[in-house]
BAKE-443787 format. One record per atom (N, C-alpha, C): atom name; y, x, z. Coordinates in steps of 0.2 Angstrom, whole numbers. Example, Ala and Ser with C-alpha at 12.3 -4.5 7.8 and 13.67 -1.06 7.14 Angstrom:
+------+-------+-------+-------+
| name |     v |     u |     w |
+------+-------+-------+-------+
|    N |   -28 |    66 |    39 |
|   CA |   -22 |    62 |    39 |
|    C |   -16 |    66 |    39 |
|    N |   -11 |    64 |    35 |
|   CA |    -5 |    68 |    36 |
|    C |     0 |    64 |    39 |
+------+-------+-------+-------+
//
This chain:
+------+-------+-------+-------+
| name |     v |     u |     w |
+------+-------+-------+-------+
|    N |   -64 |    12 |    79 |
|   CA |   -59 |     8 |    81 |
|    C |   -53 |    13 |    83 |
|    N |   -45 |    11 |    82 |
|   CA |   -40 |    16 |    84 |
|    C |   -37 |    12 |    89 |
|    N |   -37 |    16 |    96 |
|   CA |   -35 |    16 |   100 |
|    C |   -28 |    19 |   102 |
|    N |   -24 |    16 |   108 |
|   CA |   -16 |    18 |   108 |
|    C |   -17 |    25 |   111 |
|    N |   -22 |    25 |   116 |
|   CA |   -23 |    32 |   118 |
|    C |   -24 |    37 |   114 |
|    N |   -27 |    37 |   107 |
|   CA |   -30 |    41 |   104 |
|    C |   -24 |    41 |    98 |
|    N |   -20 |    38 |    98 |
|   CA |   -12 |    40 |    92 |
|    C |    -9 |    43 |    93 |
|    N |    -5 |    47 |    91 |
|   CA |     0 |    53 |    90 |
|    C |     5 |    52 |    85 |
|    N |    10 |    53 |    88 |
|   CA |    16 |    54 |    85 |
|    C |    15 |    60 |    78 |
|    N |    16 |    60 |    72 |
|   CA |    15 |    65 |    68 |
|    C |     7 |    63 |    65 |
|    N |     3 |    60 |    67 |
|   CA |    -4 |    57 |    65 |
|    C |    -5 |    53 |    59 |
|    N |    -8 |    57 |    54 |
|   CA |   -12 |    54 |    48 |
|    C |   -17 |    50 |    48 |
|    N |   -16 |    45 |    44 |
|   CA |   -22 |    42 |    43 |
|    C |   -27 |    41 |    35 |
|    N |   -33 |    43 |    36 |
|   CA |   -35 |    45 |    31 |
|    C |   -33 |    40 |    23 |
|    N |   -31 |    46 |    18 |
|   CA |   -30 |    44 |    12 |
|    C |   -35 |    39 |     9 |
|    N |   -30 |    33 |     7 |
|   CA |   -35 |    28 |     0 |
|    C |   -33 |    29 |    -5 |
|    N |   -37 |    31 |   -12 |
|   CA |   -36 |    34 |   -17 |
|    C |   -40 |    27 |   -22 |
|    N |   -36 |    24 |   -28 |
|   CA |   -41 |    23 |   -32 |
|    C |   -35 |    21 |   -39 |
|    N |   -38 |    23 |   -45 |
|   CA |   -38 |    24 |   -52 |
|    C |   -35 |    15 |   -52 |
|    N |   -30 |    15 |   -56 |
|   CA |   -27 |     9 |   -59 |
|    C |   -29 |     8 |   -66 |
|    N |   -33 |     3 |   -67 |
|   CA |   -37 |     1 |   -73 |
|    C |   -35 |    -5 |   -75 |
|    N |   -35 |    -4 |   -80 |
|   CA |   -33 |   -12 |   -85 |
|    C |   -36 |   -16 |   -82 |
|    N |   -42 |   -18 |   -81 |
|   CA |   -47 |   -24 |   -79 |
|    C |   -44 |   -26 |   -72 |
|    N |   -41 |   -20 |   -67 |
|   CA |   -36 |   -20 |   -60 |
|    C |   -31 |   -30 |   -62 |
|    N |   -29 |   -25 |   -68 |
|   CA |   -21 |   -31 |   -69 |
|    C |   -24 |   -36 |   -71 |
|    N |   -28 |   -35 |   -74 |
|   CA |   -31 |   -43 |   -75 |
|    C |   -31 |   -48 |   -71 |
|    N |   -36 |   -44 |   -65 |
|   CA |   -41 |   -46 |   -61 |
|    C |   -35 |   -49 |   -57 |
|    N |   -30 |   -45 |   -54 |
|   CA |   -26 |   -47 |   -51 |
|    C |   -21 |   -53 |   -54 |
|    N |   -20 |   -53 |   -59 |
|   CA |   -15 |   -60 |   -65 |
|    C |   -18 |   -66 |   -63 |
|    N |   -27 |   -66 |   -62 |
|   CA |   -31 |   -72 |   -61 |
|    C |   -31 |   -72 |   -53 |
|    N |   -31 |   -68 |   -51 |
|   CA |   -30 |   -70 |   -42 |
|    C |   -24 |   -72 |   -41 |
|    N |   -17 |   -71 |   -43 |
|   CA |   -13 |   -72 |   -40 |
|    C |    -6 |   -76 |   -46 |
|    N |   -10 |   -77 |   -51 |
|   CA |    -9 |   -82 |   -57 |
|    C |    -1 |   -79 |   -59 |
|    N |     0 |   -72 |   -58 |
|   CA |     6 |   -69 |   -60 |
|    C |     5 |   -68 |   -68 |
|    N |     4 |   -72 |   -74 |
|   CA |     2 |   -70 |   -78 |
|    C |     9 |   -69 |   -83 |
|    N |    12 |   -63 |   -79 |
|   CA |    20 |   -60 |   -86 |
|    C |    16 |   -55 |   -90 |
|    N |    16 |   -58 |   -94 |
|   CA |    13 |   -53 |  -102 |
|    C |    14 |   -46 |   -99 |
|    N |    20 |   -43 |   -98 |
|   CA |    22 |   -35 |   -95 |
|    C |    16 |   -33 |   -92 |
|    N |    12 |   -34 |   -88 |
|   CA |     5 |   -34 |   -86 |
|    C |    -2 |   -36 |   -88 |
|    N |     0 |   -38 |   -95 |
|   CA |    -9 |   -37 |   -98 |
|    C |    -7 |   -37 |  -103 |
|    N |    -2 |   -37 |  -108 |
|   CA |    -2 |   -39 |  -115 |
|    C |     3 |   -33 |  -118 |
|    N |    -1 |   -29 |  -122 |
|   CA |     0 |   -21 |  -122 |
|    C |     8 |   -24 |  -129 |
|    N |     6 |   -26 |  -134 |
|   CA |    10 |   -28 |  -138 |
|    C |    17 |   -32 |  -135 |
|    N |    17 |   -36 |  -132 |
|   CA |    22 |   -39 |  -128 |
|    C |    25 |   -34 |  -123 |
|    N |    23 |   -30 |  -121 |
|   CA |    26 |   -23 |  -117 |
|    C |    30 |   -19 |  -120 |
|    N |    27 |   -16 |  -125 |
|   CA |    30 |   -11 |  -130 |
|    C |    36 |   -15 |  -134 |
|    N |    36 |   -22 |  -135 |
|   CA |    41 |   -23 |  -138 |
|    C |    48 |   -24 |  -135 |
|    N |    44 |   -25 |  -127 |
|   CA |    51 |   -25 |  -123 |
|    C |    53 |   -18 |  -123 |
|    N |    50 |   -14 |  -123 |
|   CA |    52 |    -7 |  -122 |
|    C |    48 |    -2 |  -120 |
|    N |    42 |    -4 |  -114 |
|   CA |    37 |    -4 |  -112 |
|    C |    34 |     1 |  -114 |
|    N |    32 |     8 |  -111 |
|   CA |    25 |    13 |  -114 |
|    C |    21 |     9 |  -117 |
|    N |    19 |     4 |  -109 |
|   CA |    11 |    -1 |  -110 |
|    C |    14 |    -5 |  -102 |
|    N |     8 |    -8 |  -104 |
|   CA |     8 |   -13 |   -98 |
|    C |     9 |    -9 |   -90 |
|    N |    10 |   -13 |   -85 |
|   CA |    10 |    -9 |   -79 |
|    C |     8 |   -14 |   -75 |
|    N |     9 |   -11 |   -69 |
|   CA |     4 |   -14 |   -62 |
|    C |     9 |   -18 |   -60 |
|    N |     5 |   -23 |   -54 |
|   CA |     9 |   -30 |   -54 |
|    C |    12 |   -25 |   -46 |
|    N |    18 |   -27 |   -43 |
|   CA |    21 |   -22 |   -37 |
|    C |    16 |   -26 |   -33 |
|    N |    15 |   -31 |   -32 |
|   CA |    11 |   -34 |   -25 |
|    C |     2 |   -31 |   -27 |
|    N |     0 |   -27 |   -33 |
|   CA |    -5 |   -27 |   -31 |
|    C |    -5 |   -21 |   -29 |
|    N |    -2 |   -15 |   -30 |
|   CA |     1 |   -10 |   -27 |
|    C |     3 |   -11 |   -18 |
|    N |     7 |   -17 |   -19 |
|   CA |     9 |   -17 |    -9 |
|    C |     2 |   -18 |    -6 |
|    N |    -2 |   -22 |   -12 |
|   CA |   -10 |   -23 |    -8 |
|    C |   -14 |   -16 |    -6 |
|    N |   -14 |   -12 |   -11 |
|   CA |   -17 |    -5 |    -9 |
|    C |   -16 |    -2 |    -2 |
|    N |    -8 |    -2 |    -2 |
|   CA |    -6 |     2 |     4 |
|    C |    -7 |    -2 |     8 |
|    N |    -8 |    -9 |    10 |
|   CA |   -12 |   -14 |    15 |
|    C |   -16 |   -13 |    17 |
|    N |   -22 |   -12 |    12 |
|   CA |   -32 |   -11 |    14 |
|    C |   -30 |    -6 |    16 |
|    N |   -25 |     1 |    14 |
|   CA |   -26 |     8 |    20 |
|    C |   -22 |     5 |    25 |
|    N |   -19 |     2 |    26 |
|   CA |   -17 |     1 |    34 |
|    C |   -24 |    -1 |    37 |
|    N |   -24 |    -8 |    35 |
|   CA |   -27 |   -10 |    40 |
|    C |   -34 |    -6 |    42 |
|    N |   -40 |    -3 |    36 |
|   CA |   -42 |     3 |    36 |
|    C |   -40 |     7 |    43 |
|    N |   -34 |    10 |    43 |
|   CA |   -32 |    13 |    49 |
|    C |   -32 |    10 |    55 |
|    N |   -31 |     3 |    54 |
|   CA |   -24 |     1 |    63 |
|    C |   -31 |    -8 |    63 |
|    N |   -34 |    -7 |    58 |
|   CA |   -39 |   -14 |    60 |
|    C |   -37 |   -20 |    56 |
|    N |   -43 |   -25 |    54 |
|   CA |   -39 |   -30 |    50 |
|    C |   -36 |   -35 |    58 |
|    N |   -29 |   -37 |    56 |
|   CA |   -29 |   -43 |    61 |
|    C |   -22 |   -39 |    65 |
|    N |   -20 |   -32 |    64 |
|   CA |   -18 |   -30 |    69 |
|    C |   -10 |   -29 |    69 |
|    N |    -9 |   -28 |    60 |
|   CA |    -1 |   -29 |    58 |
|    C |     3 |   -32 |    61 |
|    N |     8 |   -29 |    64 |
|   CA |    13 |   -35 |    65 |
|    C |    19 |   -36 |    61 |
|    N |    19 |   -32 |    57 |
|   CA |    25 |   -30 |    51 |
|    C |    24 |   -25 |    48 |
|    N |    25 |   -27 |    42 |
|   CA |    24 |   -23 |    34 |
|    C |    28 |   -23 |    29 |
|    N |    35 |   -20 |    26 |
|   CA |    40 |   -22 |    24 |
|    C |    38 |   -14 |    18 |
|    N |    41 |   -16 |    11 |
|   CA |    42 |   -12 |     7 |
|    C |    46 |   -11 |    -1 |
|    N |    48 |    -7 |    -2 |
|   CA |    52 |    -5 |    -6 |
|    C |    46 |    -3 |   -13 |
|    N |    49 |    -6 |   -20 |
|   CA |    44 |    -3 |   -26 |
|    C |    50 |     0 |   -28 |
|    N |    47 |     7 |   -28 |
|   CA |    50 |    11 |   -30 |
|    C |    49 |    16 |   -38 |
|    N |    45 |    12 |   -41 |
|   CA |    40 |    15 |   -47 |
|    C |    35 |    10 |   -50 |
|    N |    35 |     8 |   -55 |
|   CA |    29 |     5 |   -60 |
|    C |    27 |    10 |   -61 |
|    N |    20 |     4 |   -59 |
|   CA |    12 |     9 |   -59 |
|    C |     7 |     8 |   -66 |
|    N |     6 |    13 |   -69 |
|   CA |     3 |    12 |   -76 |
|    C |    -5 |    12 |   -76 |
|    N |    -8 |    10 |   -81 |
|   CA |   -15 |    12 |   -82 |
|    C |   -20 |    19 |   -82 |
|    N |   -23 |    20 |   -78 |
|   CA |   -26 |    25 |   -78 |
|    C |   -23 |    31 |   -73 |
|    N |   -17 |    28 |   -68 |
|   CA |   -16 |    33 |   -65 |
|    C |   -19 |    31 |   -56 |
|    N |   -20 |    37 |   -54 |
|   CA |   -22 |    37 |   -49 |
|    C |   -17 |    37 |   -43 |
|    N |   -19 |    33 |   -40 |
|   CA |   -14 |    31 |   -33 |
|    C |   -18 |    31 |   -26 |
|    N |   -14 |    35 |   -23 |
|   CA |   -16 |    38 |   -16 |
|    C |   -12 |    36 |   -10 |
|    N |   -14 |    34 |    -5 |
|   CA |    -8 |    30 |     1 |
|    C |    -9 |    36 |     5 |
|    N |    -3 |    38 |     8 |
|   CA |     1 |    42 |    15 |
|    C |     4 |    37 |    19 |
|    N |    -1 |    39 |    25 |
|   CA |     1 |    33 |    31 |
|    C |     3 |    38 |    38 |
|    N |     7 |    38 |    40 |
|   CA |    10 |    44 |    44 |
|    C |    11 |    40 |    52 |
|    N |    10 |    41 |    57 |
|   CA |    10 |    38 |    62 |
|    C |    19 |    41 |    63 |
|    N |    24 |    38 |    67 |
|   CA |    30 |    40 |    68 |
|    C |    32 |    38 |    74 |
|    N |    29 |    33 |    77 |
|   CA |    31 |    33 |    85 |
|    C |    26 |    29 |    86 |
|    N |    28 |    28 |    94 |
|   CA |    20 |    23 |    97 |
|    C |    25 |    19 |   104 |
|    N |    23 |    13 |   105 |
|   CA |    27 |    11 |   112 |
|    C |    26 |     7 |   115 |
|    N |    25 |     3 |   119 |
|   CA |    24 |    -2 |   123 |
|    C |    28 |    -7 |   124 |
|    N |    28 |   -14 |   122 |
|   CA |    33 |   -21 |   122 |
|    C |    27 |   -24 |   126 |
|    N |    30 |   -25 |   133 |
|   CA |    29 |   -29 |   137 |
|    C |    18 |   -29 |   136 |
|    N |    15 |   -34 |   134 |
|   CA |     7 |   -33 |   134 |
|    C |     5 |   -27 |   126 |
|    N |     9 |   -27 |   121 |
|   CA |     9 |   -26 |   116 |
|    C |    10 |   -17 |   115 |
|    N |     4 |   -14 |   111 |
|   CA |     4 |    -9 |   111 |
|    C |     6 |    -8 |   104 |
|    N |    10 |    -4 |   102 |
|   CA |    13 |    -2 |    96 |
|    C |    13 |     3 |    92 |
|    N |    12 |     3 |    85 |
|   CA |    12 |     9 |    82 |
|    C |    18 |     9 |    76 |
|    N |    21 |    14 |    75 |
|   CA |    25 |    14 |    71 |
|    C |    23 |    18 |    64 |
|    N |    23 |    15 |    58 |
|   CA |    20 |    18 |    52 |
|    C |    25 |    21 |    46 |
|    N |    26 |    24 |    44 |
|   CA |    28 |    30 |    38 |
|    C |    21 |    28 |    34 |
|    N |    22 |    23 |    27 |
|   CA |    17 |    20 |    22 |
|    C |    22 |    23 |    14 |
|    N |    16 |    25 |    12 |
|   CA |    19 |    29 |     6 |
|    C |    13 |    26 |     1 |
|    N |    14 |    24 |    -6 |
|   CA |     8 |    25 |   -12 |
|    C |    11 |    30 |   -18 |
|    N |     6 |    36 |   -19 |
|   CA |    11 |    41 |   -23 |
|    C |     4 |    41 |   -29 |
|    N |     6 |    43 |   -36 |
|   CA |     2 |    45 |   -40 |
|    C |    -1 |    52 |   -38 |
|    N |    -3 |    54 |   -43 |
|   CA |    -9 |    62 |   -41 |
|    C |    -3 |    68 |   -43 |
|    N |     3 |    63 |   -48 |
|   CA |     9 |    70 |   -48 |
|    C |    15 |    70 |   -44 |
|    N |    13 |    67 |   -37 |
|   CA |    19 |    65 |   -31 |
|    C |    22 |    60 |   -32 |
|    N |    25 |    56 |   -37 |
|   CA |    29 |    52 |   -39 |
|    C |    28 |    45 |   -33 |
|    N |    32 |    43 |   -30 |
|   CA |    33 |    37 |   -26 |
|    C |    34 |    31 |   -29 |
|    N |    29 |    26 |   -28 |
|   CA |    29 |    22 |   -33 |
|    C |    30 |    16 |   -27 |
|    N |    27 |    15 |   -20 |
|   CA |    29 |    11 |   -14 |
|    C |    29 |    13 |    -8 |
|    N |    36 |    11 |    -7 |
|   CA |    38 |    15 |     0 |
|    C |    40 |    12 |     6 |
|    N |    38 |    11 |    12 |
|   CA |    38 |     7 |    17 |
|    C |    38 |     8 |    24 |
|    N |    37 |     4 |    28 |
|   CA |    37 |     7 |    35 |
|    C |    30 |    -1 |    39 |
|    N |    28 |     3 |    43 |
|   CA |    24 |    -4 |    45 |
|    C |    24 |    -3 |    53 |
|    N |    21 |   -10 |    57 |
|   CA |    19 |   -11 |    64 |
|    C |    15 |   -13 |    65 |
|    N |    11 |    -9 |    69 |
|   CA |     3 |   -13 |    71 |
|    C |     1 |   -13 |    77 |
|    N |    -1 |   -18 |    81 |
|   CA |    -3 |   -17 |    88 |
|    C |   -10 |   -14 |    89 |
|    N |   -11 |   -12 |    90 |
|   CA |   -17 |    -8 |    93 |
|    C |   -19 |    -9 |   101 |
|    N |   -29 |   -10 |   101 |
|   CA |   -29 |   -10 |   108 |
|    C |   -28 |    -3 |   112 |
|    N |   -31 |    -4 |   119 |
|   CA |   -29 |     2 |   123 |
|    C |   -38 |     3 |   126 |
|    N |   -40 |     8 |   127 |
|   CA |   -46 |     9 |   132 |
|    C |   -48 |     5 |   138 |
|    N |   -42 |     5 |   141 |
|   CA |   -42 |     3 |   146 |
|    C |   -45 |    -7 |   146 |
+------+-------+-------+-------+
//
């Protein structure tokens, strides 16, 4: 569990890395019934212009979610705002940078300020964001 006492300004939170697979986009089209061809259907992509199909942006803002809450606990978000910066392709690998940037107190509320990054394995930013999470105290 992460406590307020134990966060630092300047403070990482451990990387979540996982491989963008075809089966991903699927699996996500059927959860979230976003089914635009751009995301599963390789001939329909290319025609638009497309290398190949790509990642849906919300499943992408999902990723850097499970490493939040991973870090700051499920339940603890107070605010999660982001920018897609890059379509994510098949087969690339994607790793979240979660940077602690400040920490403060609103009245009972303990506060963490986040620096949320999701970059492939050749730096390229694909979702870039800022987040807030309350966290308890020891005390």
């Amino acid at each position: 569990m992460l406590y307020f006492e134990d966060v630092n300004e300047g403070d990482a939170a451990p990387t979540l890395t996982r491989v963008l697979t075809r089966t991903d986009l699927v699996a996500y089209a059927g959860a979230s019934s976003d089914y635009n061809p751009m995301h599963h259907d390789e001939v329909k992509a290319t025609a638009a212009g497309q290398p190949s199909v790509f990642g849906h942006g919300m499943f992408s803002m999902g990723l850097l979610g499970t490493a939040i809450t991973d870090y700051v606990g499920v339940g603890n978000i107070a605010r999660f705002t982001v920018r897609f910066a890059r379509q994510t392709w098949p087969d690339e690998e994607l790793s979240s940078s979660i940077v602690v940037t400040g920490k403060r107190t609103e009245g009972d509320d303990h506060l963490i300020d986040l620096d949320v990054r999701l970059r492939n394995a050749a730096g390229e930013e694909k979702v870039v964001g800022e987040a807030t999470a309350t966290v308890p105290t020891r005390g």
